[in-house]
DSSP file (Angstrom, degrees, kcal/mol; ACC not computed):
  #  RESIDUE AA STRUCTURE BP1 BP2  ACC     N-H-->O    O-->H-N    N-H-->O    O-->H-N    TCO  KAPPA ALPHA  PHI   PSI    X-CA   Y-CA   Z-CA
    1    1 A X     >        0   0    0      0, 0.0     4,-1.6     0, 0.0     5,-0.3   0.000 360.0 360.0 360.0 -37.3   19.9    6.0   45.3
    2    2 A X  H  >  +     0   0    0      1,-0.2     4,-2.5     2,-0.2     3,-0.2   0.928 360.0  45.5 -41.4 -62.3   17.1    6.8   43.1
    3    3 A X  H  > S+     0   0    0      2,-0.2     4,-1.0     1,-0.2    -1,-0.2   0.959 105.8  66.9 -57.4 -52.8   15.4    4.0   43.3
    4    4 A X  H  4 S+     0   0    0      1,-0.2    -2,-0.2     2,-0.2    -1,-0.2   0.728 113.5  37.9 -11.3 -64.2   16.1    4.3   47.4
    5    5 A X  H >X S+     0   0    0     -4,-1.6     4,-2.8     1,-0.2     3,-1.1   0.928 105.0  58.2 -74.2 -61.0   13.9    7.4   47.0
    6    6 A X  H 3X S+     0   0    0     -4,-2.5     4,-0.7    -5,-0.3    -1,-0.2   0.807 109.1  49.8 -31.3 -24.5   11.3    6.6   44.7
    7    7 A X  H 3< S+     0   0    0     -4,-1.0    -1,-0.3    -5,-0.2    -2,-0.2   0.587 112.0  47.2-108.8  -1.8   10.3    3.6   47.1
    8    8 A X  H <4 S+     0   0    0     -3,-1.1    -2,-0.2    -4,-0.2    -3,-0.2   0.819 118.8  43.9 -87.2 -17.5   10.2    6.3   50.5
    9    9 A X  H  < S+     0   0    0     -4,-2.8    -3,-0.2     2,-0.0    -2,-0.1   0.905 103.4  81.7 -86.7 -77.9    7.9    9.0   47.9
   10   10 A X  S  < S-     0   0    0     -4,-0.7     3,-0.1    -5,-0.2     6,-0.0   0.190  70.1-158.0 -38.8 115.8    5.6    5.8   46.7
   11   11 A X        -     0   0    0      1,-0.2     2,-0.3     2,-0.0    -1,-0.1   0.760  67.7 -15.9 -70.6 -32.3    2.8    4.9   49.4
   12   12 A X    >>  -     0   0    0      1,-0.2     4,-1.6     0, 0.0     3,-1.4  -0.962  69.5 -93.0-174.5 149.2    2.5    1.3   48.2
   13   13 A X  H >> S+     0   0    0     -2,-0.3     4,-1.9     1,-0.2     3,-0.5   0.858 116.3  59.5 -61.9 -34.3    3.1   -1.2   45.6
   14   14 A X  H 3> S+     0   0    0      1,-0.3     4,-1.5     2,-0.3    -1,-0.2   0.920 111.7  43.0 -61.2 -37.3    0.2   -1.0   43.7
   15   15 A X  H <> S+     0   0    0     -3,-1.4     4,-3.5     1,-0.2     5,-0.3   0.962 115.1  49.1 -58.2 -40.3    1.1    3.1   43.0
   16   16 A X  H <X S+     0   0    0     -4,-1.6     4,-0.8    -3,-0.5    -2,-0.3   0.725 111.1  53.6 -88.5 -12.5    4.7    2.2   42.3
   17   17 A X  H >< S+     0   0    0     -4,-1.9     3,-1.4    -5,-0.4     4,-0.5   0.898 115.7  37.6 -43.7-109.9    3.1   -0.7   39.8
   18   18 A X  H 3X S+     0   0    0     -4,-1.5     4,-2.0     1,-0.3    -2,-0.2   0.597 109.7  56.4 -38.5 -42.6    0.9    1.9   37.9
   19   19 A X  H 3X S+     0   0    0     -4,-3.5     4,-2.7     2,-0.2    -1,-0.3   0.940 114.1  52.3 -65.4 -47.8    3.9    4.8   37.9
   20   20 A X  H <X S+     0   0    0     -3,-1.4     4,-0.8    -4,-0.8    -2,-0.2   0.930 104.3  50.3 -38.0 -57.1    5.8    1.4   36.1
   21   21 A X  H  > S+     0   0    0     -4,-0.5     4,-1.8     2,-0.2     5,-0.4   0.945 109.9  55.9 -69.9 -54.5    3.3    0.8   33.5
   22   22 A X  H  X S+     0   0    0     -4,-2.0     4,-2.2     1,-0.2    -2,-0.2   0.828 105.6  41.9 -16.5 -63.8    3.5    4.3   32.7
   23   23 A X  H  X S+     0   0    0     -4,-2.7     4,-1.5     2,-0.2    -1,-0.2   0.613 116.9  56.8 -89.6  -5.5    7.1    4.9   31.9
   24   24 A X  H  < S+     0   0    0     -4,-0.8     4,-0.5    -3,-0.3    -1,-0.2   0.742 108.2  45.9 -71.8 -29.8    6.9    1.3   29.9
   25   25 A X  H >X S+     0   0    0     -4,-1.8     4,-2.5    -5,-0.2     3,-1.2   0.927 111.5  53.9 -94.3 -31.9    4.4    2.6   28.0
   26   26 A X  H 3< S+     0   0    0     -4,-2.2     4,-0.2    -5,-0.4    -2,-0.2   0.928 111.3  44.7 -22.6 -63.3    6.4    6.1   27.4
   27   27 A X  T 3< S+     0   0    0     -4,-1.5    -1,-0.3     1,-0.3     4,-0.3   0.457 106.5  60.7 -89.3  -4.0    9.3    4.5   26.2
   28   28 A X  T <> S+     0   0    0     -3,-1.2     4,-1.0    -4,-0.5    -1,-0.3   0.617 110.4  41.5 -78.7 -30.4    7.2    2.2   24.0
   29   29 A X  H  X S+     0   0    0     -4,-2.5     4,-1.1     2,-0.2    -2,-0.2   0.493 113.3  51.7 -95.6   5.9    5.8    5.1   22.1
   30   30 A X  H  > S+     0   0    0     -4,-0.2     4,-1.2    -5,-0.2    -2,-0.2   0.468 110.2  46.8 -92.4  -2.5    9.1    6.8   22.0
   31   31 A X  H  > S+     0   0    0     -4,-0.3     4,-1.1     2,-0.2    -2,-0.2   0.557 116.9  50.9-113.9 -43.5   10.8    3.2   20.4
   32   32 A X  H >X S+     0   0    0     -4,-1.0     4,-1.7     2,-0.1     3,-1.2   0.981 111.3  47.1 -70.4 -59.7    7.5    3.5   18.0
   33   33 A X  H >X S+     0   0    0     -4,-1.1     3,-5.8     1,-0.2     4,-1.3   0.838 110.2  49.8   1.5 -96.2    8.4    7.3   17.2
   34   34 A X  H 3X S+     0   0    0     -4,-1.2     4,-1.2     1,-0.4    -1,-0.2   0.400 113.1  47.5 -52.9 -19.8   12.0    6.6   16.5
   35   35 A X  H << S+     0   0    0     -3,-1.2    -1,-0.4    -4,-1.1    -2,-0.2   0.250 112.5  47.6 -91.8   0.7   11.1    3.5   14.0
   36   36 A X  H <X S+     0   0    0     -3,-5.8     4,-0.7    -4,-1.7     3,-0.3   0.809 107.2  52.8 -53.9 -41.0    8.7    5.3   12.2
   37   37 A X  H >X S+     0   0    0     -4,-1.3     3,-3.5     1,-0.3     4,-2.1   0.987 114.2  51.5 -58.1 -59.3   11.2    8.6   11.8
   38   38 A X  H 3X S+     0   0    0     -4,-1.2     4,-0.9     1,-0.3    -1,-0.3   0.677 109.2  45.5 -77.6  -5.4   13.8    5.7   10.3
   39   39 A X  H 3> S+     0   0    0     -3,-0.3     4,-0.8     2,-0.1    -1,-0.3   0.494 108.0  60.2 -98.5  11.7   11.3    4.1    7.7
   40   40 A X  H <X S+     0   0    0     -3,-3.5     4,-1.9    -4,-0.7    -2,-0.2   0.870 112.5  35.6 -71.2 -47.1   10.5    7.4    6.8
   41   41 A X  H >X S+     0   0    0     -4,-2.1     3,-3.2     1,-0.2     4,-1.4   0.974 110.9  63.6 -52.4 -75.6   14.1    8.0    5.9
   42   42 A X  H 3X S+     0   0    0     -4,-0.9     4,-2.6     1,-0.2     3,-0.3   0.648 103.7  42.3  32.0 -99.7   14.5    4.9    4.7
   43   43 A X  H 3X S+     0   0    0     -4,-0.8     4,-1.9     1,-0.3    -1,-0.2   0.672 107.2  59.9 -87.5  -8.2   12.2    5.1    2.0
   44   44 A X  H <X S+     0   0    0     -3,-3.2     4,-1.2    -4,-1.9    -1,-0.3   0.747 104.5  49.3 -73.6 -12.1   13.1    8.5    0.8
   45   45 A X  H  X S+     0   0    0     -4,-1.4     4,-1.2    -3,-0.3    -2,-0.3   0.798 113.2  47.3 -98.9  -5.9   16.3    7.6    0.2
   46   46 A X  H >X S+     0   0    0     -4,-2.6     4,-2.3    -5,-0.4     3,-1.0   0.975 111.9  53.9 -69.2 -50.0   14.9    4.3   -1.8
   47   47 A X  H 3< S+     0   0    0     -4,-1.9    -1,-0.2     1,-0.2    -2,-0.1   0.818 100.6  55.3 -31.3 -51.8   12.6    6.6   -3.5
   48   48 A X  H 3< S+     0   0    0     -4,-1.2    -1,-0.2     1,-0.2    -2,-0.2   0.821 117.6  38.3 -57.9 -39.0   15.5    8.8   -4.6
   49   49 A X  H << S+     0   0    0     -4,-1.2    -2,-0.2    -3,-1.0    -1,-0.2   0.803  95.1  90.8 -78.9 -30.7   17.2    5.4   -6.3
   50   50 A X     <  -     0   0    0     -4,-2.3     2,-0.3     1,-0.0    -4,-0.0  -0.491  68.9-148.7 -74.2 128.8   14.0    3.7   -7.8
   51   51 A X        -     0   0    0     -2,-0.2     2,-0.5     2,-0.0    -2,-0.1  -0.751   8.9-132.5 -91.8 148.9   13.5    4.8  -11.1
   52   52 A X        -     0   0    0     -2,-0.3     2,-0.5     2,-0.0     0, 0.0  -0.892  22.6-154.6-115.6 129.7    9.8    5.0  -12.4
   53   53 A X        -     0   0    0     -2,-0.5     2,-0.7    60,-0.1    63,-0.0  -0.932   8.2-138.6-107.0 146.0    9.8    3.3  -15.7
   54   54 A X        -     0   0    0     -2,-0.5     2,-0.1     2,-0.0    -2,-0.0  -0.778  17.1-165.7 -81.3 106.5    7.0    4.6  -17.9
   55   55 A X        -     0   0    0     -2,-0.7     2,-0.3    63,-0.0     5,-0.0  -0.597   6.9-166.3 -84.3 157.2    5.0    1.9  -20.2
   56   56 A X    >   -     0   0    0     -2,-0.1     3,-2.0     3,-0.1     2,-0.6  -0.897  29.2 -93.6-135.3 158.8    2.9    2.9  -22.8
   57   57 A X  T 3  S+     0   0    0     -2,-0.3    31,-0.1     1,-0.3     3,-0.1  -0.593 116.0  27.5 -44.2  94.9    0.2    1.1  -24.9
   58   58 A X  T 3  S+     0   0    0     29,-0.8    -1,-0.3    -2,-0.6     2,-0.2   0.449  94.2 127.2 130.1   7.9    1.8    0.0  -27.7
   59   59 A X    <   -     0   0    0     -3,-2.0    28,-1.5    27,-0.1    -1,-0.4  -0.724  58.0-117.2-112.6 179.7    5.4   -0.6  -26.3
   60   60 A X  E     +A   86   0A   0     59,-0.4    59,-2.1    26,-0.2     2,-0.3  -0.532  42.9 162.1 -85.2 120.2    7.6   -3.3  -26.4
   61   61 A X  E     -AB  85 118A   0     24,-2.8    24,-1.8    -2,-0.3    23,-0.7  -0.813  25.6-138.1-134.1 166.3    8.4   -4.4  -23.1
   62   62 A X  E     -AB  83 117A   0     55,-1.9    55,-2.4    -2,-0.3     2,-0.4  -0.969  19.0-139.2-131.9 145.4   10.1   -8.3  -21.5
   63   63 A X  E     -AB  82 116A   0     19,-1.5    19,-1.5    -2,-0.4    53,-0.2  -0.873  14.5-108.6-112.4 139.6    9.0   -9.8  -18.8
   64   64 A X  E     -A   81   0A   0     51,-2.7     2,-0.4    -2,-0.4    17,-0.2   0.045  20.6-140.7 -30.7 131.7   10.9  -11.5  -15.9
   65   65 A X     >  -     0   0    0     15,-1.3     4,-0.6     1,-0.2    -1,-0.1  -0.557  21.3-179.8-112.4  79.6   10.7  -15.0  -15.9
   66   66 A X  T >4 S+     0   0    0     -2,-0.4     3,-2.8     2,-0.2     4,-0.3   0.909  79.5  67.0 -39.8 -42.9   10.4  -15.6  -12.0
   67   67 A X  G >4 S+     0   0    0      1,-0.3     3,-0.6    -3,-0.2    -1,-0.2   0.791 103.4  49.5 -43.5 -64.3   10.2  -19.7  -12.7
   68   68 A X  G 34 S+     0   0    0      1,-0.2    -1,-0.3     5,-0.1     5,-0.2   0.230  85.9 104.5   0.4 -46.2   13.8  -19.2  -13.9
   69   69 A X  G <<  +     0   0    0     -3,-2.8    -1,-0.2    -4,-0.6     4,-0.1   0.736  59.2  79.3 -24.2 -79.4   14.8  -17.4  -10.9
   70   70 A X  S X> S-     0   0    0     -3,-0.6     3,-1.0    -4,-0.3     4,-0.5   0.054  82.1-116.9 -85.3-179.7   16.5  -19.8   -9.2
   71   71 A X  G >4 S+     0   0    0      1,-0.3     2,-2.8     2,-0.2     3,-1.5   0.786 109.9  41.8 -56.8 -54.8   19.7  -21.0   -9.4
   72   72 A X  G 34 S+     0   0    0      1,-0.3    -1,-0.3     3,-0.0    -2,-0.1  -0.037 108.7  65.0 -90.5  41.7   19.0  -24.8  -10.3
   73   73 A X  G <4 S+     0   0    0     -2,-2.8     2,-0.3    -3,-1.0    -1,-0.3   0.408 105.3  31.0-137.6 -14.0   16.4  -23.8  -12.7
   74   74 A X  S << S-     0   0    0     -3,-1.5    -1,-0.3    -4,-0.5     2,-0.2  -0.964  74.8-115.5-134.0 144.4   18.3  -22.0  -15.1
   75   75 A X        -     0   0    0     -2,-0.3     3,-0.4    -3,-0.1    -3,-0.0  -0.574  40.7-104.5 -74.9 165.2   22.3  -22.0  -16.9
   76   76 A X  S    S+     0   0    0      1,-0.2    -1,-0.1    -2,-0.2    -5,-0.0   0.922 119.2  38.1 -57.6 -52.2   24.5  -19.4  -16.6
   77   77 A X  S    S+     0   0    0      2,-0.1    -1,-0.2    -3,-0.0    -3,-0.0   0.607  82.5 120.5 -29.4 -39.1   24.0  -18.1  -19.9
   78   78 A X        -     0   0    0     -3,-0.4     2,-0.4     1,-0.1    -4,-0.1   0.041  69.8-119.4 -65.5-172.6   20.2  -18.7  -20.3
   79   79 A X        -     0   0    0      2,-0.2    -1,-0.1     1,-0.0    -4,-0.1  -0.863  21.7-162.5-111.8 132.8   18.4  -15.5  -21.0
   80   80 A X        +     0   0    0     -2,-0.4   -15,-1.3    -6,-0.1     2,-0.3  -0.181  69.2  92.4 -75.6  24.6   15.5  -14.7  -17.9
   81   81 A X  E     -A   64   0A   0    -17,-0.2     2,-0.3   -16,-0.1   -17,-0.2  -0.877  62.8-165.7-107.7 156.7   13.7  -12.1  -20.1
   82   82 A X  E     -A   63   0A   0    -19,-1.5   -19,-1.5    -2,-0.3     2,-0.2  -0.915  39.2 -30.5-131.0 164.3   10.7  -13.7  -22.3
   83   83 A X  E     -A   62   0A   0     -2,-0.3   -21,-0.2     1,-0.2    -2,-0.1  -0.907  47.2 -78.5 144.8-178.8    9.6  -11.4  -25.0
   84   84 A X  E     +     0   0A   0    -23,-0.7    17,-0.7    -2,-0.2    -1,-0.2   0.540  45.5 168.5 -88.7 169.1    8.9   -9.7  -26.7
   85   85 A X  E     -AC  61 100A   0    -24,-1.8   -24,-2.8    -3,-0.2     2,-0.5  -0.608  24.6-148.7-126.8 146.6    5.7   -8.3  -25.7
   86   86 A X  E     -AC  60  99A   0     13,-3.3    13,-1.5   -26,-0.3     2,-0.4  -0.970  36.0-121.4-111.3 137.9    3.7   -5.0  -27.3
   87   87 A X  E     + C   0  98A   0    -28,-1.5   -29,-0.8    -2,-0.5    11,-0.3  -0.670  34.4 179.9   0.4  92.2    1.7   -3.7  -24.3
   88   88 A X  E     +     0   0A   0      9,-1.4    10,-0.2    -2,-0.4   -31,-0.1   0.029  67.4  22.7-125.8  44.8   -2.0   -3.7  -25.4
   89   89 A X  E     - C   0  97A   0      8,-0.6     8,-2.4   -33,-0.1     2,-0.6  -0.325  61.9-154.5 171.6 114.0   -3.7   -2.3  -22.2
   90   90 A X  E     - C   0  96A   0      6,-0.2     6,-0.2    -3,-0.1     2,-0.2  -0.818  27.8-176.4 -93.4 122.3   -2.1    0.1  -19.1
   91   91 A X  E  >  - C   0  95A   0      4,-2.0     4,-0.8    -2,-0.6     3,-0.4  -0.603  29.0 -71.3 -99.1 173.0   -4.2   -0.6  -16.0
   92   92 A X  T >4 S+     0   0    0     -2,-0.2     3,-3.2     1,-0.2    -1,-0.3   0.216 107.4  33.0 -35.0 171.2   -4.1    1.0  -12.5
   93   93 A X  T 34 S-     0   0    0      1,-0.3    -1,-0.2    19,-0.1     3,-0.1   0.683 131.3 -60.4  45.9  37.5   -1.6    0.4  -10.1
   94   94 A X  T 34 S+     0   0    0     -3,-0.4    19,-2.8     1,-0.1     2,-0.3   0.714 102.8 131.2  65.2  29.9    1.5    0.0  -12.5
   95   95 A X  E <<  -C   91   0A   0     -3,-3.2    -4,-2.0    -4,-0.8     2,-0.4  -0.990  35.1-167.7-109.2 119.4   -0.2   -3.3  -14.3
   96   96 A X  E     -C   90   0A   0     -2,-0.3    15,-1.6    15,-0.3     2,-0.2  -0.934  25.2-127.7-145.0 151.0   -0.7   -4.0  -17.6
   97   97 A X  E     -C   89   0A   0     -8,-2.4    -9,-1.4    -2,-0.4    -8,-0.6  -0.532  34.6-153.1 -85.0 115.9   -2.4   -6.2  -20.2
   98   98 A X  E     -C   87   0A   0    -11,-0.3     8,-0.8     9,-0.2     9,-0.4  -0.647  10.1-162.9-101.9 154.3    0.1   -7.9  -22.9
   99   99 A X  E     -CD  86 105A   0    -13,-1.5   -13,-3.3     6,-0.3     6,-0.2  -0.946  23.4-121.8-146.8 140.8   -0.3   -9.2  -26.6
  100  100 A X  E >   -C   85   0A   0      4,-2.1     3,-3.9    -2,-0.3   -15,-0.1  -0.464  39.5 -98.2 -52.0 132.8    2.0  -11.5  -28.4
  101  101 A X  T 3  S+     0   0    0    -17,-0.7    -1,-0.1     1,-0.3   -16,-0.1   0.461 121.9  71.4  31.8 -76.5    3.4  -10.2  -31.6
  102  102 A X  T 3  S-     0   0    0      2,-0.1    -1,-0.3     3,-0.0     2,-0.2  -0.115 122.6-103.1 -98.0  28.5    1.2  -11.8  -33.1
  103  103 A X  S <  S+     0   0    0     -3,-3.9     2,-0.3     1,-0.2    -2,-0.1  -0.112  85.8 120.5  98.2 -37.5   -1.7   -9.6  -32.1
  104  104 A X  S    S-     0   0    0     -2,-0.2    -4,-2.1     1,-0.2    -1,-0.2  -0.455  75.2 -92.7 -18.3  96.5   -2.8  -12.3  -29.4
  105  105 A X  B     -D   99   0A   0     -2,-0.3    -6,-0.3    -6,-0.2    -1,-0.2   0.119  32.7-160.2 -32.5 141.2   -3.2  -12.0  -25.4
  106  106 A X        +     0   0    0     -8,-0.8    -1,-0.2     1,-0.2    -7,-0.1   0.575  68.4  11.2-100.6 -11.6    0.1  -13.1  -24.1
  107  107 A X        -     0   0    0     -9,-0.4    -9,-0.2     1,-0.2    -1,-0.2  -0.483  65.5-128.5-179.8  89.4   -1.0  -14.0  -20.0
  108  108 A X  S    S+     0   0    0     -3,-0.2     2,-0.2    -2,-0.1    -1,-0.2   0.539  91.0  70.0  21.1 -85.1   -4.7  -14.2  -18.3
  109  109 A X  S    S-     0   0    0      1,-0.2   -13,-0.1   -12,-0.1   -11,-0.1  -0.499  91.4-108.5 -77.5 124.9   -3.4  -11.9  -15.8
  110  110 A X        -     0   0    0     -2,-0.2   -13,-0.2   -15,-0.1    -1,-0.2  -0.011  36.6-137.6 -23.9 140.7   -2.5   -8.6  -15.4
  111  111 A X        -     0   0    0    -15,-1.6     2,-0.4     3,-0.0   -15,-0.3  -0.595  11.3-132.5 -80.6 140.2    1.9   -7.7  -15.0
  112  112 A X    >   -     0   0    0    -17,-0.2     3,-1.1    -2,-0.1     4,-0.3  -0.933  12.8-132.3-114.9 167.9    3.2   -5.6  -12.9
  113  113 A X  T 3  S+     0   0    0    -19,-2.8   -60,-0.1    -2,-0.4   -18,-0.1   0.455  97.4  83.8 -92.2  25.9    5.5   -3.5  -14.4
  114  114 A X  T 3  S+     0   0    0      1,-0.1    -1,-0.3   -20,-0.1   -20,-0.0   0.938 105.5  43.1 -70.5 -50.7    8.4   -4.2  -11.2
  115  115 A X  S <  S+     0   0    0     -3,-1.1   -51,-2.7   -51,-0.1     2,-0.3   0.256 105.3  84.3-105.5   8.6    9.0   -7.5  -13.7
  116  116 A X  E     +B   63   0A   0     -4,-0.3     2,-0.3   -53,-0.2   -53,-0.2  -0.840  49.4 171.0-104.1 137.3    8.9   -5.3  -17.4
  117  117 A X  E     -B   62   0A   0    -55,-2.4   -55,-1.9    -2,-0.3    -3,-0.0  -0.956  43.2 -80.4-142.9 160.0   11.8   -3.4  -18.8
  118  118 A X  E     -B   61   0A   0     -2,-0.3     2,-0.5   -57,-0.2   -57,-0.2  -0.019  34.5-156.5 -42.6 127.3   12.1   -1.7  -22.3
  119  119 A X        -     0   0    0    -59,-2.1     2,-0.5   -34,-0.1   -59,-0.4  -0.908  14.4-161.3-117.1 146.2   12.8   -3.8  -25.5
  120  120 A X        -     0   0    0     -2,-0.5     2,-0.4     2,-0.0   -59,-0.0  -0.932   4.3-145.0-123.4 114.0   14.2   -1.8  -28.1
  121  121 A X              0   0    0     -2,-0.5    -2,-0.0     1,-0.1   -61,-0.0  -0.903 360.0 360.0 -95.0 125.8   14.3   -2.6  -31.7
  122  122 A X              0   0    0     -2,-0.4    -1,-0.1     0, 0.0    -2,-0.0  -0.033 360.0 360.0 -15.8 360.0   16.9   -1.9  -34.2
């Protein structure tokens, strides 16, 4: 019935075209809305679970060994940490600068510290 009426109010297709492209574009910023609103949640509640680990100059950290990763690359046993590593330079953007042990850069490139956790010695 709606529609019934909508085509006696509408003079001609080209109006009832352009009233069309309207409510398409409506509901296309209301379908962008409503997936922004839910990666806002989203990521507050990841926020709430991610822990911010703090590095410092001069602590001990291991790093992920991505080659490792996968399955046919590794045993079940091996270890995926290499290390350890002293931190001997924190840069922006959660990255840091490594030295071997032995006082010696440990990797060209900056880390980022998603692939570091805390080594602790005894």
């Amino acid at each position: 019935m709606k529609y019934l009426q909508d085509d006696l109010e509408e003079n001609n297709d080209a109006q009832r075209r352009f009233f069309q492209l309207i409510d398409l574009q409506q509901k296309r910023e209301a379908v962008n809305e409503h997936s922004q609103n839910f990666k806002d949640k989203m990521k507050i509640i990841f926020d709430k679970k991610a822990k911010q680990d703090t590095f410092q100059v001069g602590n001990f950290v291991l790093k992920w060994d991505a080659r490792r990763e996968k399955k046919s690359k590794h045993g079940k046993f091996d270890n995926l940490w290499m290390g350890p590593f002293s931190i001997s330079r924190v840069m922006k953007n959660n990255t840091f600068i490594f030295q071997n042990l032995d006082g010696e850069q440990a990797f060209g490139a900056p880390i980022n510290g998603r692939f570091l956790k805390h080594f602790f010695t005894t």
